[in-house]
C-alpha positions as CSV (number, residue, x, y, z in Angstrom):
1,X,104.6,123.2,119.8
2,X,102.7,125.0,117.3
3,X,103.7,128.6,116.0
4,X,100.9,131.1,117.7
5,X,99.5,134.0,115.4
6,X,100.2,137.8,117.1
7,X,98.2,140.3,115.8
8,X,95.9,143.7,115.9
9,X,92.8,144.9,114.3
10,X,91.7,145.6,111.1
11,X,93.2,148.5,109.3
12,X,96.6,148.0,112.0
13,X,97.7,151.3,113.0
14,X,101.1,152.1,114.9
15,X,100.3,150.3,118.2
16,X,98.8,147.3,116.9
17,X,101.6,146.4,114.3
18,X,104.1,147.6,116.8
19,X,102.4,146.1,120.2
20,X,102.7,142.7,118.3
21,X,106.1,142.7,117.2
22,X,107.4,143.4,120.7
23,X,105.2,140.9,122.0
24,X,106.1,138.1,119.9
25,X,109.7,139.1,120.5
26,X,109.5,138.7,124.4
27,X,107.5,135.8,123.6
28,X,110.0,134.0,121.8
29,X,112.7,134.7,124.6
30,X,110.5,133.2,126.5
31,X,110.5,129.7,125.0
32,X,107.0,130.3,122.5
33,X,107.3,129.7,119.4
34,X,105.0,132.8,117.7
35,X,104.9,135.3,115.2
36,X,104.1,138.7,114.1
37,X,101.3,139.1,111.9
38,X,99.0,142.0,110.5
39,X,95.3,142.1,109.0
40,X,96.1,144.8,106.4
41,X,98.8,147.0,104.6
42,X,100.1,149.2,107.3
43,X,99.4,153.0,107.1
44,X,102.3,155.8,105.9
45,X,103.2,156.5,109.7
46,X,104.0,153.1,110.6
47,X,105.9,152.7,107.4
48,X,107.6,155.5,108.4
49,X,108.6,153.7,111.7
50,X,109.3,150.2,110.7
51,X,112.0,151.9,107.8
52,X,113.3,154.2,110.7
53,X,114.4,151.2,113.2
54,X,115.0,148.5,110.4
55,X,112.2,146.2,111.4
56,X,110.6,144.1,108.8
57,X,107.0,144.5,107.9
58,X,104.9,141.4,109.6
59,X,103.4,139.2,107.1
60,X,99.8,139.8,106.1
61,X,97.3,136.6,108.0
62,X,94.0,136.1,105.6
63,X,92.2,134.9,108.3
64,X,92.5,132.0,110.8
65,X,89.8,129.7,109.8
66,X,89.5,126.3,110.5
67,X,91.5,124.6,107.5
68,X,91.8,121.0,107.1
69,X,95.3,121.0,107.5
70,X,94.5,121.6,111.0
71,X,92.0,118.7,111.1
72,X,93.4,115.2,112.4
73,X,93.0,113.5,109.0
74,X,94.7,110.3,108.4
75,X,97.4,110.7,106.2
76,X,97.6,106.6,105.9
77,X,94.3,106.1,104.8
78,X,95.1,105.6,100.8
79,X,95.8,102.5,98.7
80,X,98.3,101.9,95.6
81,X,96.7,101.2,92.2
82,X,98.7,97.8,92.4
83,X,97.4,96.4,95.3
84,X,95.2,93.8,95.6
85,X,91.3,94.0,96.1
86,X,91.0,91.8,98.5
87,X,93.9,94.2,100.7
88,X,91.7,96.8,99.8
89,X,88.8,95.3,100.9
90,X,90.1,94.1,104.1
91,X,92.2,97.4,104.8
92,X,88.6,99.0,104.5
93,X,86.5,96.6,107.2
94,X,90.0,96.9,109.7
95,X,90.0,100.6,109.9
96,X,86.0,101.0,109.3
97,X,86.1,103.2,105.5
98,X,83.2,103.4,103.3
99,X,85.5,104.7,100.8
100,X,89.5,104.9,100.3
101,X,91.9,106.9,97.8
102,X,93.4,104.9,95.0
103,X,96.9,106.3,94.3
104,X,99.8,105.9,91.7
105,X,103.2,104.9,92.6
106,X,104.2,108.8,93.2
107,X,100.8,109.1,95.4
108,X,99.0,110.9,92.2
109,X,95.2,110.5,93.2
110,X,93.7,107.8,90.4
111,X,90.1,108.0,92.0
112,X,88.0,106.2,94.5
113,X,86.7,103.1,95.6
114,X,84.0,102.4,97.4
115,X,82.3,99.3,99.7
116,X,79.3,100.0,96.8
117,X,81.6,99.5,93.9
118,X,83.3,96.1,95.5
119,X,79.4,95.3,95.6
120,X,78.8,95.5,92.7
121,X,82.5,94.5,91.2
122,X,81.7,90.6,92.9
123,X,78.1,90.6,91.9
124,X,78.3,91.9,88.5
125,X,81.6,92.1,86.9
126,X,83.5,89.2,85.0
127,X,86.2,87.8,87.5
128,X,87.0,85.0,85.1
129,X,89.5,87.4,83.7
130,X,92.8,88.2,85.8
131,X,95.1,91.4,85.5
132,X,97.3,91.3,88.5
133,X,100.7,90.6,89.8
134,X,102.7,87.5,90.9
135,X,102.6,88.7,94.2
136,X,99.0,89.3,95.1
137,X,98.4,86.0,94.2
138,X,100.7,84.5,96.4
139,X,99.3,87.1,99.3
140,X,95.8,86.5,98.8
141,X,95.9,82.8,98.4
142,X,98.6,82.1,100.8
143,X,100.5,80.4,97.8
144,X,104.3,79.1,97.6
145,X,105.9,80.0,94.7
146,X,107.1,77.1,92.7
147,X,108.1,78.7,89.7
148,X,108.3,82.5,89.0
149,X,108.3,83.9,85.7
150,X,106.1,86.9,85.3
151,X,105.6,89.5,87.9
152,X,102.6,90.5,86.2
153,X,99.9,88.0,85.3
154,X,97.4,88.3,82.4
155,X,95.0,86.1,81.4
156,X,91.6,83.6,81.9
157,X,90.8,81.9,84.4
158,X,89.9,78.3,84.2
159,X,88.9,75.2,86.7
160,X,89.5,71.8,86.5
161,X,86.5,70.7,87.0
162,X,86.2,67.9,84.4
163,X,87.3,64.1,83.8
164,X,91.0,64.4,82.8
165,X,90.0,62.8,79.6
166,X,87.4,65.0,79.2
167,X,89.6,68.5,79.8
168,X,91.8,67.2,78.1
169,X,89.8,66.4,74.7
170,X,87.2,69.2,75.1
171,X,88.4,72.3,76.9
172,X,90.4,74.6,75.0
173,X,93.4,76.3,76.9
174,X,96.1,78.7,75.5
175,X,99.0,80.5,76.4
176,X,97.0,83.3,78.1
177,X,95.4,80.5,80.5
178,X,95.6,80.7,84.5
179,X,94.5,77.1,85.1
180,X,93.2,75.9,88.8
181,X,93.9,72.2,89.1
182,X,94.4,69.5,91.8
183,X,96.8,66.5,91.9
184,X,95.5,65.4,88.2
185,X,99.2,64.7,86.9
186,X,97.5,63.8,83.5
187,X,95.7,67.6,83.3
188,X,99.2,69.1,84.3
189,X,101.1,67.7,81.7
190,X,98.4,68.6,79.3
191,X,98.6,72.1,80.3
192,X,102.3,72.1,80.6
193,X,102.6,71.4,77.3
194,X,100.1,73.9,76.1
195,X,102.4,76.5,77.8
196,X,99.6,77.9,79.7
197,X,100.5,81.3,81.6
198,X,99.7,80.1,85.2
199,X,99.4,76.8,87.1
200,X,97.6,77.1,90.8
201,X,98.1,73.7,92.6
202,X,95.2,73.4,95.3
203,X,95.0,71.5,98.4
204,X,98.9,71.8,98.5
205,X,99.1,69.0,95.8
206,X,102.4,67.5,94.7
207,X,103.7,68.3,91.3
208,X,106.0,65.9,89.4
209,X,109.2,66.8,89.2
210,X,109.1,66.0,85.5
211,X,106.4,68.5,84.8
212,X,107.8,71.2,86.9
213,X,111.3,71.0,84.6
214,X,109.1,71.3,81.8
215,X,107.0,74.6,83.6
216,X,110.3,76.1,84.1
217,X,111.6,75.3,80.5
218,X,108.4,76.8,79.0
219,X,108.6,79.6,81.4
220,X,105.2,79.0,83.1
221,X,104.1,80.3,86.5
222,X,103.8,77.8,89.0
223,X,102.1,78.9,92.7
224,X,101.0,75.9,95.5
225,X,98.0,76.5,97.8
226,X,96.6,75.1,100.3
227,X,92.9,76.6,99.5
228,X,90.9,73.8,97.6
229,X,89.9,74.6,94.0
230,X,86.4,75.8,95.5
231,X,88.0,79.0,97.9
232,X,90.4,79.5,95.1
233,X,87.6,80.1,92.7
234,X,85.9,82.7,95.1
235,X,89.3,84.4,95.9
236,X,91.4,84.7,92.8
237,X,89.4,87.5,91.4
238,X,89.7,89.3,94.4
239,X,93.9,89.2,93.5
240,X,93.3,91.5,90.5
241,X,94.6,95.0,90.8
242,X,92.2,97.9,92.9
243,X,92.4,99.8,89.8
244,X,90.8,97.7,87.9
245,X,87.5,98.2,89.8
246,X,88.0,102.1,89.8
247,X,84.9,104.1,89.2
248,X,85.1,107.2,90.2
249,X,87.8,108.7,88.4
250,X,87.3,112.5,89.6
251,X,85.5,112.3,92.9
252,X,85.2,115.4,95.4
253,X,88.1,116.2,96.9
254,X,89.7,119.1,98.7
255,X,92.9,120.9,100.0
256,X,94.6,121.1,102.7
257,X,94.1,124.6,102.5
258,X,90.7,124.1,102.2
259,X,88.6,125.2,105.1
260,X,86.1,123.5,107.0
261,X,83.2,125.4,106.5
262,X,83.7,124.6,102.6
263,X,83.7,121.2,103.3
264,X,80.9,121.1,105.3
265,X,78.7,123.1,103.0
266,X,79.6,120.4,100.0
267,X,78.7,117.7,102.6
268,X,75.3,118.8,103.1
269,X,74.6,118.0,99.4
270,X,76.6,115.0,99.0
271,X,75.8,113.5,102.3
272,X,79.6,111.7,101.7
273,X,80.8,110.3,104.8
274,X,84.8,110.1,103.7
275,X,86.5,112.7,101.3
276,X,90.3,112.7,99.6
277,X,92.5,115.3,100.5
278,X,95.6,116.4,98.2
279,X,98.2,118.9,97.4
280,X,97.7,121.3,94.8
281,X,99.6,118.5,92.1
282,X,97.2,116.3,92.9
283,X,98.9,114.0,95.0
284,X,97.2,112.1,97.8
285,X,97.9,113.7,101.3
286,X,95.1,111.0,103.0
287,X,91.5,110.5,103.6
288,X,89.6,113.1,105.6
289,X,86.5,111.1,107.4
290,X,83.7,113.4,108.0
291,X,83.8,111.8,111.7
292,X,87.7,113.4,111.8
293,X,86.4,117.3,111.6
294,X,85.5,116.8,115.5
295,X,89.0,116.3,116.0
296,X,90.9,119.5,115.4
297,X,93.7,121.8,116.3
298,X,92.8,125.0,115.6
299,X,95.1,128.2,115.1
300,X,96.4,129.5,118.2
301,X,96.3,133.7,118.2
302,X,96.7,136.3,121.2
303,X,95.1,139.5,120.1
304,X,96.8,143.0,121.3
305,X,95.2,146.4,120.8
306,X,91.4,145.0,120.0
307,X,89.3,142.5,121.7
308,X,86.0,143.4,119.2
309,X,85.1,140.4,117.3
310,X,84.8,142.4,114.1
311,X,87.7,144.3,114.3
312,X,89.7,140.8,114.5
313,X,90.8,138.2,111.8
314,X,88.3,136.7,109.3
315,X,87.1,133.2,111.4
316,X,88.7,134.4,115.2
317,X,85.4,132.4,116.6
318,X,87.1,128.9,114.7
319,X,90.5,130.3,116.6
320,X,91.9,129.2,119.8
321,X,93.0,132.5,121.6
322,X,95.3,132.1,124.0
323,X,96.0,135.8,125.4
324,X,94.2,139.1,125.1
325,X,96.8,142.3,125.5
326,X,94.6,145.8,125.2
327,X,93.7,149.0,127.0
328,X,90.5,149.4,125.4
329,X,86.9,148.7,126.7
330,X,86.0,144.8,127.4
331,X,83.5,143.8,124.0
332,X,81.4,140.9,123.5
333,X,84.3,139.0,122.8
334,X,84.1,135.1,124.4
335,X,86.6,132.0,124.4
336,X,85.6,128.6,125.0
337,X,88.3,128.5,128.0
338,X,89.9,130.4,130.5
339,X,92.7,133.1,129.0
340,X,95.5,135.2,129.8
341,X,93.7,138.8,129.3
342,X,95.5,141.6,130.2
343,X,93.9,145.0,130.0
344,X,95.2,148.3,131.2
345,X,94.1,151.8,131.6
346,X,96.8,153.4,129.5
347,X,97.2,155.4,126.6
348,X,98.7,152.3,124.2
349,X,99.2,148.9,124.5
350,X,103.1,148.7,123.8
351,X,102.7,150.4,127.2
352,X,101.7,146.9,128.9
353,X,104.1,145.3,126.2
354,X,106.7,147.2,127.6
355,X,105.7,146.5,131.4
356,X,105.8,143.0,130.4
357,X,109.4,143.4,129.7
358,X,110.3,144.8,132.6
359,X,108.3,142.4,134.7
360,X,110.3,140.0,133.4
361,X,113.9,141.0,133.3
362,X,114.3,141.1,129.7
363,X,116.3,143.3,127.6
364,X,114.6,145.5,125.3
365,X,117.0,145.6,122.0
366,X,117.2,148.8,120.3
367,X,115.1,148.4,117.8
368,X,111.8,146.2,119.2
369,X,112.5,149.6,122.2
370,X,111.9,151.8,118.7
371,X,108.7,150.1,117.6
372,X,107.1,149.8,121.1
373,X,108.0,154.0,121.6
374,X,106.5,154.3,118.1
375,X,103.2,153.0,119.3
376,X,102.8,154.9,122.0
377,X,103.6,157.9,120.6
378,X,101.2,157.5,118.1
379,X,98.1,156.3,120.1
380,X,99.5,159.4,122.7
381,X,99.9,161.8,120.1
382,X,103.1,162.5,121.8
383,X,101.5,162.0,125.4
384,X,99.4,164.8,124.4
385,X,96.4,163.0,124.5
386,X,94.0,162.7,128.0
387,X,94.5,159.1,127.6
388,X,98.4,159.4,127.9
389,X,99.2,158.5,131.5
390,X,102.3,158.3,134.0
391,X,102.9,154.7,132.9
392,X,102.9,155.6,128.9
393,X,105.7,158.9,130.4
394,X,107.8,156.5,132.1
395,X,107.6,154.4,129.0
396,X,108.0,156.9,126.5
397,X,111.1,158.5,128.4
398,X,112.9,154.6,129.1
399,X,112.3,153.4,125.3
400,X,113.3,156.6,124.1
401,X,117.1,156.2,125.8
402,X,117.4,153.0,124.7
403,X,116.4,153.8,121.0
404,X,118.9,157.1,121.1
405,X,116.1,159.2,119.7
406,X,115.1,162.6,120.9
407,X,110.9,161.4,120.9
408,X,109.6,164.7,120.5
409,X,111.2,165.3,117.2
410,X,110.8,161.3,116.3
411,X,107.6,161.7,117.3
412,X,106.3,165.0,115.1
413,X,108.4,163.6,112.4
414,X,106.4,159.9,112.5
415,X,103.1,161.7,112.7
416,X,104.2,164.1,109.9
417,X,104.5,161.1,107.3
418,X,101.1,159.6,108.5
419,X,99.2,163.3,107.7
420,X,100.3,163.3,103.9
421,X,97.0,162.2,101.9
422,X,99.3,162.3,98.5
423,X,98.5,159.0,96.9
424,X,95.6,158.1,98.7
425,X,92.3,157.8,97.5
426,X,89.4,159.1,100.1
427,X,88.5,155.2,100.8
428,X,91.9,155.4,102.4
429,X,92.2,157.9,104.1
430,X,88.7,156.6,105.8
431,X,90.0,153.4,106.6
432,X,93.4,154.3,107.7
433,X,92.4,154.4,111.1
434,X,89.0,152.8,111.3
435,X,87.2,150.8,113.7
436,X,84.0,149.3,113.6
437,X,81.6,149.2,116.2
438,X,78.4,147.0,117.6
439,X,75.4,148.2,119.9
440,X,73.0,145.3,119.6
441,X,71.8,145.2,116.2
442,X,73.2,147.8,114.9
443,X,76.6,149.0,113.8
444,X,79.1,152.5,113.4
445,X,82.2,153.0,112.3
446,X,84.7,155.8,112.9
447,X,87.4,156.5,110.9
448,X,90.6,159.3,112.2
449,X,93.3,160.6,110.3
450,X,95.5,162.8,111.9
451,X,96.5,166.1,109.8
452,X,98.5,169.4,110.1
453,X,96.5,171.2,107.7
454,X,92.8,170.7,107.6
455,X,92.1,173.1,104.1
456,X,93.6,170.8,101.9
457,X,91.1,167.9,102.8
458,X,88.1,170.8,103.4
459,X,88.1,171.6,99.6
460,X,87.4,167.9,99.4
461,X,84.7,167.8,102.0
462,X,81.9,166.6,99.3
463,X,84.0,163.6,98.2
464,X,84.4,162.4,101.8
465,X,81.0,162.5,102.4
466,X,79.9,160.7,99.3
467,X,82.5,157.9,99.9
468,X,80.8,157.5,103.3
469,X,77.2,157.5,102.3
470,X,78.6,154.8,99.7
471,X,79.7,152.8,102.7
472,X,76.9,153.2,104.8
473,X,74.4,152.3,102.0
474,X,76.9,149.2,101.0
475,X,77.5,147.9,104.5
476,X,74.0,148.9,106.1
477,X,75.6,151.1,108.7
478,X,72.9,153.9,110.3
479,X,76.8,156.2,111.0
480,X,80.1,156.2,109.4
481,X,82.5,159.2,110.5
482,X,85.5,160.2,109.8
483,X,87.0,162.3,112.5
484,X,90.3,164.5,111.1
485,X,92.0,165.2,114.2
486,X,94.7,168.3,114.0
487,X,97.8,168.1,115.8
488,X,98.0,171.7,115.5
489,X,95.1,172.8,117.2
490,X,94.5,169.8,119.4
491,X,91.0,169.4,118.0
492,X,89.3,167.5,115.4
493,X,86.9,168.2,112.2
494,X,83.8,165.7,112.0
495,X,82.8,164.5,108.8
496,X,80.1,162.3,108.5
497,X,77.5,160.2,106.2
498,X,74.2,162.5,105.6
499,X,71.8,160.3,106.8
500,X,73.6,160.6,110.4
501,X,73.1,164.2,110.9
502,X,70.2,163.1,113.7
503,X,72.7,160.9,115.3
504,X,75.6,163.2,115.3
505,X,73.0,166.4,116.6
506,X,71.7,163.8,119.4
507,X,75.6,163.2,120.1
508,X,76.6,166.5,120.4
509,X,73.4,168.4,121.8
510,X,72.3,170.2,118.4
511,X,75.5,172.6,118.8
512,X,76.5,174.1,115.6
513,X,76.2,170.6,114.1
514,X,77.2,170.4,110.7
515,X,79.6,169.1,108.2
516,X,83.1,169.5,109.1
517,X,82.6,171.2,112.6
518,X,85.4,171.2,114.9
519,X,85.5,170.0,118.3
520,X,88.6,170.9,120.5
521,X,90.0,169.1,122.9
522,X,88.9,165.8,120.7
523,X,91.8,163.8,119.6
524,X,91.1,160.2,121.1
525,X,89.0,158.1,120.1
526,X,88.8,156.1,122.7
527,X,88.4,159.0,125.3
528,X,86.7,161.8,123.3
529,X,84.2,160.5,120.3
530,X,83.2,156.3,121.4
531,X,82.1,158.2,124.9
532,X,79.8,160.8,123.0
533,X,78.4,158.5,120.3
534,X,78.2,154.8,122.0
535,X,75.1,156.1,124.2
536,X,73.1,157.4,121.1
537,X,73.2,154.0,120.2
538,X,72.4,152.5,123.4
């Protein structure tokens, strides 16, 4: 079973960081095997929380592109430098290759051969000469060794194609010699005695025992076959080593880690039909066939707290998502297949993590009962927010006992360390809590930071808005704003880019509509500002 990805938006606040550690816990007693995972560095109030309860940050996730690792590539399809041509030419027809890896003994990648470059090797290149082993003669030309001396065999290539008298008087043959003779005793002895480096018998002719006690006192290679002298000559050249014929030394190859987009923009260009694939030493992994990228096994994720395509992972429409665990508004979000999606009108999503608990019958441990509390005070702002309901009280009350925490003072005390801007540079404190947004064509992003004392950032106002004008103009956003919500006074101070004035006026009927006005009551998001600003749009 493959591990499945659990994870929030963008920019992870309290409940998503929190919703997907509880849910990959109960998960995993469940009999799946996933993990925890979050899209960015984790703000100061969840910090704050995962130190309180002990609970170990969740790794960062990139994204969840389509890699080739999760590609069914063959991991066979490679060839060792020593191996013959002829077994690389017949390993390529039996499994259909136009091209094939050519490795070292420890799987280094030498290069790449081709069906082009055995072309043009039998047409054009010299295959009197012979560099190969012992072995791949014997393989190729269904030989029976007679006499082994060398297990590597160098040398020229001759045939007996003469009168014995006249091989014997004219051709000249030497100790480097791999002579191709029938049952011409006279020629034998001749080349026995010339110490040639190889004798190949065709037609399964007899040797006399005389010569071969010479062969073997000379130490010369002896090999039997029952090919005539005529298919020897064709074959033999095709017993030299693969890398002998290597001509591509440094061809295109890529990662495991590699995704498949990449691969597929260097394939329009190169119009390959086969690439390598190796480790980051170099060593061959297998052969990725162009054919093999329909064949994949893409990441598995469930997403909690965010089903908006943008707010997701980097390449969530390559993902497989299995589940969908939110209590926000349904987005243009689509799967291939039919999901798992549980959405529920509540003030946090480690609210329905919690439920799912219960549901269940399992035990909430003390600390996973700390994180999921932690989320919902923070999206409840202490179930002082109108989107806190009875199920988030019930919730809050339960977790509570079994964390031994008194949540009101946890809960001012989490949302404390989240207000303190010491450190941060205005680009955080915008995206701290931000989530982008899509009406059609266009797109909006609202940022919230939740503060106890709005001066500090007021003498600051300017510096806010030039960050988000920077953004807007960067990103082509029409509205970026930053809404600083006060747990004091239950209400929240709107900053926003200056070219959205006419949005924000049309959004809040022209009252008193200016930089850093305050709005009581508004401290969701969800409830109070996506309501008022969404129909502009629309």
């Amino acid at each position: 079973m493959s591990k499945t990805f659990i994870f929030g938006h963008k920019r992870p606040d309290t409940d998503a960081t929190m919703s997907a550690i509880g849910l990959s816990y109960l998960k995993n007693k469940l009999g799946f095997d996933t993990e925890p995972r979050v899209l960015g560095d984790v703000n100061k109030e969840t910090a704050y929380a995962l130190k309180h309860f002990k609970i170990k940050t969740p790794e960062y996730l990139n994204d969840v592109k389509l890699q080739i690792r999760d590609v069914s590539y063959n991991k066979e399809f490679l060839i060792n430098e020593n191996a013959s041509i002829y077994d690389a030419y017949q390993y390529m027809l039996k499994e259909e290759l136009t091209g094939l890896p050519v490795c070292k003994d420890n799987r280094e990648l030498l290069g790449l051969i081709t069906l082009k470059d055995l072309s043009h090797t039998m047409i054009n290149e010299n295959i009197e000469e012979l560099y190969t082993s012992y072995d791949n003669i014997i393989k190729v030309l269904k030989g029976e060794s007679l006499n082994k001396v060398n297990d590597e065999i160098v040398g020229h290539v001759l045939v007996a194609a003469y009168r014995s008298t006249t091989f014997i008087n004219t051709v000249t043959i030497s100790e480097d010699t791999v002579l191709i003779v029938g049952d011409r005793h006279s020629v034998i002895e001749h080349a026995v005695n010339r110490k040639v480096k190889l004798l190949i018998l065709s037609g399964d002719s007899e040797i006399k025992e005389e010569h071969l006690k010479l062969a073997k006192k000379y130490k010369i290679n002896v090999i039997r076959t029952p090919y005539d002298s005529y298919h020897i000559a064709k074959l033999i050249g095709l017993t030299n080593y693969i890398k002998t014929m290597v001509r591509t030394f440094e061809p295109v190859k890529f990662e495991e880690t590699d995704f498949v987009s990449s691969v597929n923009e260097v394939n329009e260009k190169l119009q390959h039909t086969n690439y390598p694939i190796v480790d980051k030493d170099n060593k061959c992994l297998g052969l990725l066939r162009m054919r093999d990228l329909s064949k994949k096994d893409p990441k598995k994720v469930i997403l909690v707290d965010h089903n908006e395509p943008l707010q997701s992972a980097e390449g969530i429409d390559e993902a497989e998502i299995v589940e969908i665990f939110d209590h926000h508004a349904l987005s243009s979000l689509s799967t291939s297949q039919p999901i798992n999606y549980r959405n529920m009108a509540v003030g946090s999503t480690c609210t329905i993590v919690y439920t799912m608990f219960k549901e269940r019958g399992i035990k909430v441990p003390k600390n996973i009962a700390g994180a999921l509390l932690s989320g919902i005070l923070s999206d409840t702002l202490i179930l002082k927010s109108p989107t806190a309901t009875a199920l988030d009280e019930v919730a809050v009350k339960e977790l509570a006992d079994i964390a031994a925490v008194d949540y009101q003072k946890y809960g001012m005390d989490m949302l404390k360390a989240g207000t303190s801007v010491e450190g941060m540079t205005k680009e955080q404190v915008l995206y701290n809590d931000f989530k982008l947004f899509t009406v059609g064509d266009k797109k909006f992003g609202i940022g919230q930071f939740f503060t106890m004392n709005f001066d500090d950032m007021k003498k600051e106002m300017d510096e806010y808005i030039k960050v988000l004008d920077n953004e807007c103009e960067k990103n082509g956003y029409p509205l970026m704003c930053l809404y600083i919500t006060d747990i004091i006074e239950n209400g929240s101070y709107v900053i926003y880019n200056s070219k959205g004035e006419e949005y924000m006026k049309l959004a809040y009927d022209d009252k008193d509509v200016s930089e850093g006005f305050f709005v009581e009551g508004c401290v969701s998001r969800k409830k109070n500002v996506v309501p008022v600003i969404m129909p502009i749009f629309e």
